[in-house]
Gaussian input, Z-matrix of N, CA and C with variables (Angstrom, degrees):
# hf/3-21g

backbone

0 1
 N
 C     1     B1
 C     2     B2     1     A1
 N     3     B3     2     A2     1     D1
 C     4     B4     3     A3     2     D2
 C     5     B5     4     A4     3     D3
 N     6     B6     5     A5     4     D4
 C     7     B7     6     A6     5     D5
 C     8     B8     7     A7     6     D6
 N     9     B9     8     A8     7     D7
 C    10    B10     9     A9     8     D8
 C    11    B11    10    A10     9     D9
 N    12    B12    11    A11    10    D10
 C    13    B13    12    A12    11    D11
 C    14    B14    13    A13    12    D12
 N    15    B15    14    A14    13    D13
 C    16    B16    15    A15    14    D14
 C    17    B17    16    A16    15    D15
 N    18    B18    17    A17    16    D16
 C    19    B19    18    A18    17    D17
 C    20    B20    19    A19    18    D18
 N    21    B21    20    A20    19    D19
 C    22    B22    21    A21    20    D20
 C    23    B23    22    A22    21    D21
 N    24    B24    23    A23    22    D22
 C    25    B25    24    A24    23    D23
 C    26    B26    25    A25    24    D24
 N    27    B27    26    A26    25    D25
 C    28    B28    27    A27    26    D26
 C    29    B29    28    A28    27    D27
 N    30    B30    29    A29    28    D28
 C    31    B31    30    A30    29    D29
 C    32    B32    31    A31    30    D30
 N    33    B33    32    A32    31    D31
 C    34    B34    33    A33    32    D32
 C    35    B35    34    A34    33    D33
 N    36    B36    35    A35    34    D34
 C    37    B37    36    A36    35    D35
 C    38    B38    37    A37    36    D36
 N    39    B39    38    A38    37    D37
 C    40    B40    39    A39    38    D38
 C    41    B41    40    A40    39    D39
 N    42    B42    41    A41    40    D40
 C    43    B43    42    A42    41    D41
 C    44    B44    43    A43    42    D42
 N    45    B45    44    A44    43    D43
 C    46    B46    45    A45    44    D44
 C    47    B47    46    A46    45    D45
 N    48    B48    47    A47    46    D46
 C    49    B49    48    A48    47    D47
 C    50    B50    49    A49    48    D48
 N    51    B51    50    A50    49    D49
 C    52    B52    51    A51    50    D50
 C    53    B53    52    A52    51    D51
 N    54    B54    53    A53    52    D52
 C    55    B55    54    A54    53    D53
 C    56    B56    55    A55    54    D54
 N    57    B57    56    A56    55    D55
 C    58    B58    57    A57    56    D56
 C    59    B59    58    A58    57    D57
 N    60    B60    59    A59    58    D58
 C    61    B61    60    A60    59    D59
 C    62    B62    61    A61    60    D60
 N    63    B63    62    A62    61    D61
 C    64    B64    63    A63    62    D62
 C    65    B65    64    A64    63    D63
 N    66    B66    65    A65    64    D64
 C    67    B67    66    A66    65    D65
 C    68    B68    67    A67    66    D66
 N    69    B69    68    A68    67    D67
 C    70    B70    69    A69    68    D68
 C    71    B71    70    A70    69    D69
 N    72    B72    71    A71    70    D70
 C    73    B73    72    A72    71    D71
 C    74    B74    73    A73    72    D72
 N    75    B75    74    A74    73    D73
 C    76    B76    75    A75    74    D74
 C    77    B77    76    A76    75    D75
 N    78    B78    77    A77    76    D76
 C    79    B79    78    A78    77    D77
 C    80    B80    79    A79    78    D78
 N    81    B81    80    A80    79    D79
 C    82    B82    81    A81    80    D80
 C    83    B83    82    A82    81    D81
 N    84    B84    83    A83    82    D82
 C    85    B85    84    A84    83    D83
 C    86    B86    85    A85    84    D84
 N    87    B87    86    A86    85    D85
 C    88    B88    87    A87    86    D86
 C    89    B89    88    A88    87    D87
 N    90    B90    89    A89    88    D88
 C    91    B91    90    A90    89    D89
 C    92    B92    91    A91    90    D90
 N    93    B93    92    A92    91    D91
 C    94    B94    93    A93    92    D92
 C    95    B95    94    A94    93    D93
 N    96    B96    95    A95    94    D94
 C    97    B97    96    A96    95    D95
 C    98    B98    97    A97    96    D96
 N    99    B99    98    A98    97    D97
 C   100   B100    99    A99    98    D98
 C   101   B101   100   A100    99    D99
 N   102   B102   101   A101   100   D100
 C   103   B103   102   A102   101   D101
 C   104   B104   103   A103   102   D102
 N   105   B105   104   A104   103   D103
 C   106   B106   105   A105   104   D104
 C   107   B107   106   A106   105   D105
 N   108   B108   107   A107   106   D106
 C   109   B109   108   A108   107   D107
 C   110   B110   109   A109   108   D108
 N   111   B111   110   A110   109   D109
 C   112   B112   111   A111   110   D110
 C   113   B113   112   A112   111   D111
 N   114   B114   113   A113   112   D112
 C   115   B115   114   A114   113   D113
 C   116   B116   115   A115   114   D114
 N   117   B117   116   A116   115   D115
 C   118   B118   117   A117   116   D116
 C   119   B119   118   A118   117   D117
 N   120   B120   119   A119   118   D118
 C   121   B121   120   A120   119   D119
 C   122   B122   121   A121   120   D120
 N   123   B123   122   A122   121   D121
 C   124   B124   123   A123   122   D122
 C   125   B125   124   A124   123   D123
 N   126   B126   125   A125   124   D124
 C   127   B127   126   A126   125   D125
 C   128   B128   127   A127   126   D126
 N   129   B129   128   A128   127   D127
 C   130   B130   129   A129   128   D128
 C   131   B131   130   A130   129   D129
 N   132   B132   131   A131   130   D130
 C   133   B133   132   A132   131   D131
 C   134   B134   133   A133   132   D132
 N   135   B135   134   A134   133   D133
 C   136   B136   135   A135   134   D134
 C   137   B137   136   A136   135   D135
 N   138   B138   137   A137   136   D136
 C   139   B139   138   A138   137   D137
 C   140   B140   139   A139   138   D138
 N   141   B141   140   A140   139   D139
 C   142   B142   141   A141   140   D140
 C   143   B143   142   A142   141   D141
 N   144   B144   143   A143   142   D142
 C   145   B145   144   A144   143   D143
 C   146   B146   145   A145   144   D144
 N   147   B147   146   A146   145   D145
 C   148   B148   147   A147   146   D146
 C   149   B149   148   A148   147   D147
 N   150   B150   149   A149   148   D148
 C   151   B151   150   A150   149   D149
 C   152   B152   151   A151   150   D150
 N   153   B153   152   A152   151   D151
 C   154   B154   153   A153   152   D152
 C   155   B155   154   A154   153   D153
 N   156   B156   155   A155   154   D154
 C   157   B157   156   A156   155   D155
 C   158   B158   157   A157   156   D156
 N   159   B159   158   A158   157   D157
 C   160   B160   159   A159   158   D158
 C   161   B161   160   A160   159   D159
 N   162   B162   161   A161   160   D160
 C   163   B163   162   A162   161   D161
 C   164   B164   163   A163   162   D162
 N   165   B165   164   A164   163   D163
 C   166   B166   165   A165   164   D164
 C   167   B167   166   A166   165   D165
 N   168   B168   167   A167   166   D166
 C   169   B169   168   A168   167   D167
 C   170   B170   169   A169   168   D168
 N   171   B171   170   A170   169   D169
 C   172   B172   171   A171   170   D170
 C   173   B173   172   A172   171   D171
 N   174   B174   173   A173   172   D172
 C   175   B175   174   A174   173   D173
 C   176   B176   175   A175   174   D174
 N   177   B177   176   A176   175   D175
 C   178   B178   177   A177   176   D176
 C   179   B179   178   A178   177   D177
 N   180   B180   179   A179   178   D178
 C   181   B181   180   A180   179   D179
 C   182   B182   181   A181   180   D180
 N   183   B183   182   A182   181   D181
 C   184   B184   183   A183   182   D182
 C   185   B185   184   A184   183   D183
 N   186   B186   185   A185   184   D184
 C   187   B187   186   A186   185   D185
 C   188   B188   187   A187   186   D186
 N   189   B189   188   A188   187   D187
 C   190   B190   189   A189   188   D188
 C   191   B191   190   A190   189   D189
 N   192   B192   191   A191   190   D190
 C   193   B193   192   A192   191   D191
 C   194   B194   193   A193   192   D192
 N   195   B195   194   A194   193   D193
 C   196   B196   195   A195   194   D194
 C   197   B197   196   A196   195   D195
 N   198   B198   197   A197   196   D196
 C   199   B199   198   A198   197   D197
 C   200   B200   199   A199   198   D198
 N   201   B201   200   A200   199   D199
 C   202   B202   201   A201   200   D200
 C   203   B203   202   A202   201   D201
 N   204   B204   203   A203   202   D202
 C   205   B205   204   A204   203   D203
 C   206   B206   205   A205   204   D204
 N   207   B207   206   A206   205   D205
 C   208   B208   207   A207   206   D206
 C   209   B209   208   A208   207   D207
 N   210   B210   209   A209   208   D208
 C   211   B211   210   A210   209   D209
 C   212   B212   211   A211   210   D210
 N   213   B213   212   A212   211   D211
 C   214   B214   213   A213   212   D212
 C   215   B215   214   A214   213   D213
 N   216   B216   215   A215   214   D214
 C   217   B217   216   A216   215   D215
 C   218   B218   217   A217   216   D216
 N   219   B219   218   A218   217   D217
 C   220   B220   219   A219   218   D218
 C   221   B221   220   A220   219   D219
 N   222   B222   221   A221   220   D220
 C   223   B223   222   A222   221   D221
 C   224   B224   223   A223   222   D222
 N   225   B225   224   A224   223   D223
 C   226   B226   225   A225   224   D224
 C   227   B227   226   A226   225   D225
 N   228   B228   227   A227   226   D226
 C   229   B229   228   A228   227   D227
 C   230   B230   229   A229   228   D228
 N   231   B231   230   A230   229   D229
 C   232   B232   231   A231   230   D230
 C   233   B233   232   A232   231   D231
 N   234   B234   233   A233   232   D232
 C   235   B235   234   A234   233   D233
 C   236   B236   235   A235   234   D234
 N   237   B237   236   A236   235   D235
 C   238   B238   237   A237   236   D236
 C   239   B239   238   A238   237   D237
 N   240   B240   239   A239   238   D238
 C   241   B241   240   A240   239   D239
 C   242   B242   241   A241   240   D240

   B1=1.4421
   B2=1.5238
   B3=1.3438
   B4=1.7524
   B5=1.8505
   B6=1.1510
   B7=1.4551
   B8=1.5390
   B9=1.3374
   B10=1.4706
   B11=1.3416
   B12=1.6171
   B13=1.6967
   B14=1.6831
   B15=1.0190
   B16=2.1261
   B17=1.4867
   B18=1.1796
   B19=2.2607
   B20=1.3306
   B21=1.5904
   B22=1.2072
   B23=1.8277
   B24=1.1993
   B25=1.6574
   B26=1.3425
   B27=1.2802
   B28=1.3201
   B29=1.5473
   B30=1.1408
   B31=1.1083
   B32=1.8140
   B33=1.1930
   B34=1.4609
   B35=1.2768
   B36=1.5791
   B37=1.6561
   B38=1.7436
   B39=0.8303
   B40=1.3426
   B41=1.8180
   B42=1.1355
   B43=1.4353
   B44=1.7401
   B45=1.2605
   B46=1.3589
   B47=1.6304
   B48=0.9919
   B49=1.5319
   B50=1.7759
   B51=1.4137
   B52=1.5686
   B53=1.8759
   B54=1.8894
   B55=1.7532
   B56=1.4425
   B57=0.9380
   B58=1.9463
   B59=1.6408
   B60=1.1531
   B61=2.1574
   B62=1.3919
   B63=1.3567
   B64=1.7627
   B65=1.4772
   B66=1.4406
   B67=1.6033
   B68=1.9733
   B69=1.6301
   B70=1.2074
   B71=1.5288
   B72=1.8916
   B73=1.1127
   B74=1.4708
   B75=1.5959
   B76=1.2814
   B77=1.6554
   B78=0.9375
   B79=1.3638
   B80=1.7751
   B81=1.2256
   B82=2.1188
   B83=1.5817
   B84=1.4775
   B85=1.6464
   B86=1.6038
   B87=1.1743
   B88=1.1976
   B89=1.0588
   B90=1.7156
   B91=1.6072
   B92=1.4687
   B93=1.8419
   B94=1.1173
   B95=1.0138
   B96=1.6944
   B97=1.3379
   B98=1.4883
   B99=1.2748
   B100=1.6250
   B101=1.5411
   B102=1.2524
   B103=1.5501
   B104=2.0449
   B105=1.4608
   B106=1.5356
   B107=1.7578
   B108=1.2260
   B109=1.4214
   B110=1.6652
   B111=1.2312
   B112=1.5738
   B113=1.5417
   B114=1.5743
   B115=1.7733
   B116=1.3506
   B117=1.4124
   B118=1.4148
   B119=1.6580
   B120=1.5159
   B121=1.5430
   B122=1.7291
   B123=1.1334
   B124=1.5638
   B125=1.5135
   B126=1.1483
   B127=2.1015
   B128=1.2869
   B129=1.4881
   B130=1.5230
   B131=1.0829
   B132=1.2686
   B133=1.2897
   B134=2.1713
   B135=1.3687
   B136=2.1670
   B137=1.2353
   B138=1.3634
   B139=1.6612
   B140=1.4940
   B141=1.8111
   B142=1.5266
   B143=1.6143
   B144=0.9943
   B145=1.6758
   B146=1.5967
   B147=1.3728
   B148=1.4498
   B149=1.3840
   B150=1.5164
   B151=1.3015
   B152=1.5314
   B153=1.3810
   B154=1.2228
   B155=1.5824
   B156=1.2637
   B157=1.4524
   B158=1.0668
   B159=1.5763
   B160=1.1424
   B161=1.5867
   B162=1.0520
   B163=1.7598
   B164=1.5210
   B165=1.6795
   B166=1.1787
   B167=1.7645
   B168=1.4041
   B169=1.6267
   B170=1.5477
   B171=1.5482
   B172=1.9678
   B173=1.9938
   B174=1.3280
   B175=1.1712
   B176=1.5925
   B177=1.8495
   B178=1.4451
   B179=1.4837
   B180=1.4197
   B181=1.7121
   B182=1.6058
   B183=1.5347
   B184=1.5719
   B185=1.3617
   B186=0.9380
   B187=1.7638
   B188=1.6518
   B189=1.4075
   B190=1.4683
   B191=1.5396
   B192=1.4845
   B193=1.3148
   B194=1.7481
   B195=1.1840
   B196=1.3294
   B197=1.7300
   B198=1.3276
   B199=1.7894
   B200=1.5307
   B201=1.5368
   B202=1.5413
   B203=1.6595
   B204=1.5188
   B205=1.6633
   B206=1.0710
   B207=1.4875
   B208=1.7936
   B209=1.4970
   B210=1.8827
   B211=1.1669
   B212=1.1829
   B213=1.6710
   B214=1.3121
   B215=1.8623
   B216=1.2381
   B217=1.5053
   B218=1.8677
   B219=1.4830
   B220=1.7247
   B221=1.8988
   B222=0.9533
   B223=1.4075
   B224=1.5566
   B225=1.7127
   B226=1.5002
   B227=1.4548
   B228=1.8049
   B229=1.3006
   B230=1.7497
   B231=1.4506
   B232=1.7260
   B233=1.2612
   B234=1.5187
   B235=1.5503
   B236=0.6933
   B237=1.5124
   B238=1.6945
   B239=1.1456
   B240=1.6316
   B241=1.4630
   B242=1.1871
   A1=108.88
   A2=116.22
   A3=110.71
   A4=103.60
   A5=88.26
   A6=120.92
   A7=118.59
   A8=104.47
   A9=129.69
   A10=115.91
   A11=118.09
   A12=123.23
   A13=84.03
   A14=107.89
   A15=89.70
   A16=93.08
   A17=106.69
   A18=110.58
   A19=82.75
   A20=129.11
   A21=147.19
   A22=118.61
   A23=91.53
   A24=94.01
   A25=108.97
   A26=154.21
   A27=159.20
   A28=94.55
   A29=140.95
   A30=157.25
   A31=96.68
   A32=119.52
   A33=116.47
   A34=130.04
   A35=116.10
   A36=133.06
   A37=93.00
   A38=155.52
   A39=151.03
   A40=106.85
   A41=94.70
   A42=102.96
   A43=99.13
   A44=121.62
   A45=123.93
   A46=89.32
   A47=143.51
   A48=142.11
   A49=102.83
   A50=116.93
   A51=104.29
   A52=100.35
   A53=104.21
   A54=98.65
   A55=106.21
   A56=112.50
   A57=107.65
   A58=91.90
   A59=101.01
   A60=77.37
   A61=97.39
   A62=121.56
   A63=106.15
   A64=124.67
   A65=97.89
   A66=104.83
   A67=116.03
   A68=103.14
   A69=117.13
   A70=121.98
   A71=96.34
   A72=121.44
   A73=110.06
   A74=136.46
   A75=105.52
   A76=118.80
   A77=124.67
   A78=135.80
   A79=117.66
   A80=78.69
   A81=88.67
   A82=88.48
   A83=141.55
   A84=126.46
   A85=90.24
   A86=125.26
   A87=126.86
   A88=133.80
   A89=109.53
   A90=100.83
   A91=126.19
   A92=101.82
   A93=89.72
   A94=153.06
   A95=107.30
   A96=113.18
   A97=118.18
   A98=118.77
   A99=118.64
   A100=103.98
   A101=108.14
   A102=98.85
   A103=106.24
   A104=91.34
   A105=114.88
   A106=100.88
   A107=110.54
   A108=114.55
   A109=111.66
   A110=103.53
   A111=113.05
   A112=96.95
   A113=107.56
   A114=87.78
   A115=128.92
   A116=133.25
   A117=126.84
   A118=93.48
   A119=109.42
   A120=97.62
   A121=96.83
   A122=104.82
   A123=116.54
   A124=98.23
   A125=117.62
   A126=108.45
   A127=103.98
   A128=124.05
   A129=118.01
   A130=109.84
   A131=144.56
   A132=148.62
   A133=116.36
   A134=65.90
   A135=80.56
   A136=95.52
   A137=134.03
   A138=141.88
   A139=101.18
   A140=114.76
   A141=121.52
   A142=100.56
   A143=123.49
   A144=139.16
   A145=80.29
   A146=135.31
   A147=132.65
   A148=101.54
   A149=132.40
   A150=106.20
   A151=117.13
   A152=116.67
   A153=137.12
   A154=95.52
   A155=112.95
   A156=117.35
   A157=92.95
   A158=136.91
   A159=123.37
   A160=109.37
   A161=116.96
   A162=124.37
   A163=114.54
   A164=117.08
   A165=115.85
   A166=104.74
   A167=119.38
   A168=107.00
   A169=96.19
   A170=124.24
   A171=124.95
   A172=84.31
   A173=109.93
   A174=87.12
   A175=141.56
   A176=85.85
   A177=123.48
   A178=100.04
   A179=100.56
   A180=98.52
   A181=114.07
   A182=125.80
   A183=143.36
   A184=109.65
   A185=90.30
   A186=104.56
   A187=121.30
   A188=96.85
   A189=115.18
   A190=137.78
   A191=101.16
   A192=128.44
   A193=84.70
   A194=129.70
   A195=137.37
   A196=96.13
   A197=112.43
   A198=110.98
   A199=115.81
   A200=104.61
   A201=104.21
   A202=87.36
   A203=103.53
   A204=96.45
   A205=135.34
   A206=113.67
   A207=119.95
   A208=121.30
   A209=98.79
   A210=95.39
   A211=127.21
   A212=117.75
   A213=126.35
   A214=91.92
   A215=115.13
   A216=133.69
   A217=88.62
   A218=104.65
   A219=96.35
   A220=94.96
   A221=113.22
   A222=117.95
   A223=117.98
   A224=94.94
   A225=92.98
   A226=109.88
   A227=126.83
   A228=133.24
   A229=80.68
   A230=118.49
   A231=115.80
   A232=111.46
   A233=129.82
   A234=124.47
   A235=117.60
   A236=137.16
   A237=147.95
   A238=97.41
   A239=121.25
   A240=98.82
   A241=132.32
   D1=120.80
   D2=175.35
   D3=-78.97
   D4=150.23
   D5=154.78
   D6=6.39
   D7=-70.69
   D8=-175.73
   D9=-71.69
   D10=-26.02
   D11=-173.88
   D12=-94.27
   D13=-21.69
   D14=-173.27
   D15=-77.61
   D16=-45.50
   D17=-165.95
   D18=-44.90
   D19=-88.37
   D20=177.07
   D21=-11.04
   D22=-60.96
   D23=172.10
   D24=-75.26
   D25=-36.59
   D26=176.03
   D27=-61.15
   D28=-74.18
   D29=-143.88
   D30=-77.03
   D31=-49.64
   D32=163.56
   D33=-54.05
   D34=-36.38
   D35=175.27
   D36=-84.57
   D37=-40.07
   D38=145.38
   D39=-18.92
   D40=-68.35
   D41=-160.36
   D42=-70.33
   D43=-41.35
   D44=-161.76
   D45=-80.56
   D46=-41.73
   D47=-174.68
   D48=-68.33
   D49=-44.31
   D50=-166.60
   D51=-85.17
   D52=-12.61
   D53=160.71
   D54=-59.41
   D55=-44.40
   D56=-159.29
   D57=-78.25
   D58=-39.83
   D59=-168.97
   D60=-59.45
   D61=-47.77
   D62=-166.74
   D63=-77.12
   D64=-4.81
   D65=163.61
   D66=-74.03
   D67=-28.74
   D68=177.93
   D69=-55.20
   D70=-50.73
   D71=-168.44
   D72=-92.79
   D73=-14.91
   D74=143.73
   D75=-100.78
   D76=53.80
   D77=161.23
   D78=-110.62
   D79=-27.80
   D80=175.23
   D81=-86.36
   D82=-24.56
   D83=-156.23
   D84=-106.80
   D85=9.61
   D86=155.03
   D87=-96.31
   D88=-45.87
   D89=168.31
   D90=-68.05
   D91=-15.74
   D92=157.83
   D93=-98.73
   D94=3.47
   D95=158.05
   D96=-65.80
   D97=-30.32
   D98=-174.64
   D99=-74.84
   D100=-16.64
   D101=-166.04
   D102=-79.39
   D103=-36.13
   D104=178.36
   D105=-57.93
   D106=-27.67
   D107=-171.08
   D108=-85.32
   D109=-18.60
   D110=-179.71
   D111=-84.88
   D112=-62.22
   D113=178.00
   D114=-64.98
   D115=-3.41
   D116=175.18
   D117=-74.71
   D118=-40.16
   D119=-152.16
   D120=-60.03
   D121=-40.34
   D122=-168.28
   D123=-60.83
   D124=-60.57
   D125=172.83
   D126=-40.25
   D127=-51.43
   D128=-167.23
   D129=-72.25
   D130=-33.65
   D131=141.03
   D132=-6.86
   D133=-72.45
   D134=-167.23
   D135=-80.76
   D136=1.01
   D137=173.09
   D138=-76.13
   D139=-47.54
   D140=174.17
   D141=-59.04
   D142=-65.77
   D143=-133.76
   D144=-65.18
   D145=-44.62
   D146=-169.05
   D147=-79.37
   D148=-44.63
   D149=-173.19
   D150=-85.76
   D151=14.73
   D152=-176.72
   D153=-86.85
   D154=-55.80
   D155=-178.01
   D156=-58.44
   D157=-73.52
   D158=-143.85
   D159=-74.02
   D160=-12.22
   D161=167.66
   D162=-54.10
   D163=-47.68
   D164=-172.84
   D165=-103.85
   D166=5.36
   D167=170.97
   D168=-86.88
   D169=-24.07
   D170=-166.99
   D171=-81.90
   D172=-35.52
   D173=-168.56
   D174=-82.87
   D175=-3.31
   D176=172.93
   D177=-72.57
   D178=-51.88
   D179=-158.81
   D180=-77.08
   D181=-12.43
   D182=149.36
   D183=-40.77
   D184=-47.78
   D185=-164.91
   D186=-76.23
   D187=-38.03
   D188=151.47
   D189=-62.49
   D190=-30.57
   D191=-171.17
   D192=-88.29
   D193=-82.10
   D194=-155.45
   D195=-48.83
   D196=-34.95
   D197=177.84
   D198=-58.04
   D199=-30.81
   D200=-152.73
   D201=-87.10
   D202=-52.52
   D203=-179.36
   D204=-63.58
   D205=2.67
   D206=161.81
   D207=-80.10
   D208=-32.46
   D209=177.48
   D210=-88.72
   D211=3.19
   D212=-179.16
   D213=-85.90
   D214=-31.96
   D215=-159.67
   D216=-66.56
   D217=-46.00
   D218=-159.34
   D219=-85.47
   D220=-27.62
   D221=-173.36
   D222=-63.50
   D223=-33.64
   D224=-178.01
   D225=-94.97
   D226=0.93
   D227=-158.63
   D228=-100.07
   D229=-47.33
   D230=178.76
   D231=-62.78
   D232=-12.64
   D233=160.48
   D234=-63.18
   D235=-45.84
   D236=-158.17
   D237=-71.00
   D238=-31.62
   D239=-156.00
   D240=-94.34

């Protein structure tokens, strides 16, 4: 084999080996981007479920609030009279 078919063949297995690592290496920076994408969704998820709670405990406690101040409202209107 001269000179030039080894450069050539070296230089091809070079090239075909550093194709496959970077085919390797963005295939791992993908799954792990998708994987990162499953746990945000899942935080954003239990991010709803809490302000959901906290939507219907403010809307409990309005509701409670608006009760008490009617009845302070009718109590003090049956004083006047």
């Amino acid at each position: 084999m001269s000179t030039v078919s080894k450069a050539v063949l070296g230089i091809s297995a070079l090239l075909s080996a550093g194709t496959v690592l970077g085919v390797h290496l963005q295939q791992r920076r993908v799954r792990e981007r998708l994987h990162e994408g499953v746990i945000r969704d899942i935080e954003r998820q239990s991010r709803k479920l809490e302000n959901i709670r906290l939507l219907k405990e403010q809307i409990t406690l309005t509701k409670q609030l608006e009760a008490e101040r009617d009845k302070m409202l009718m109590e003090k209107g049956s004083q006047q009279s």
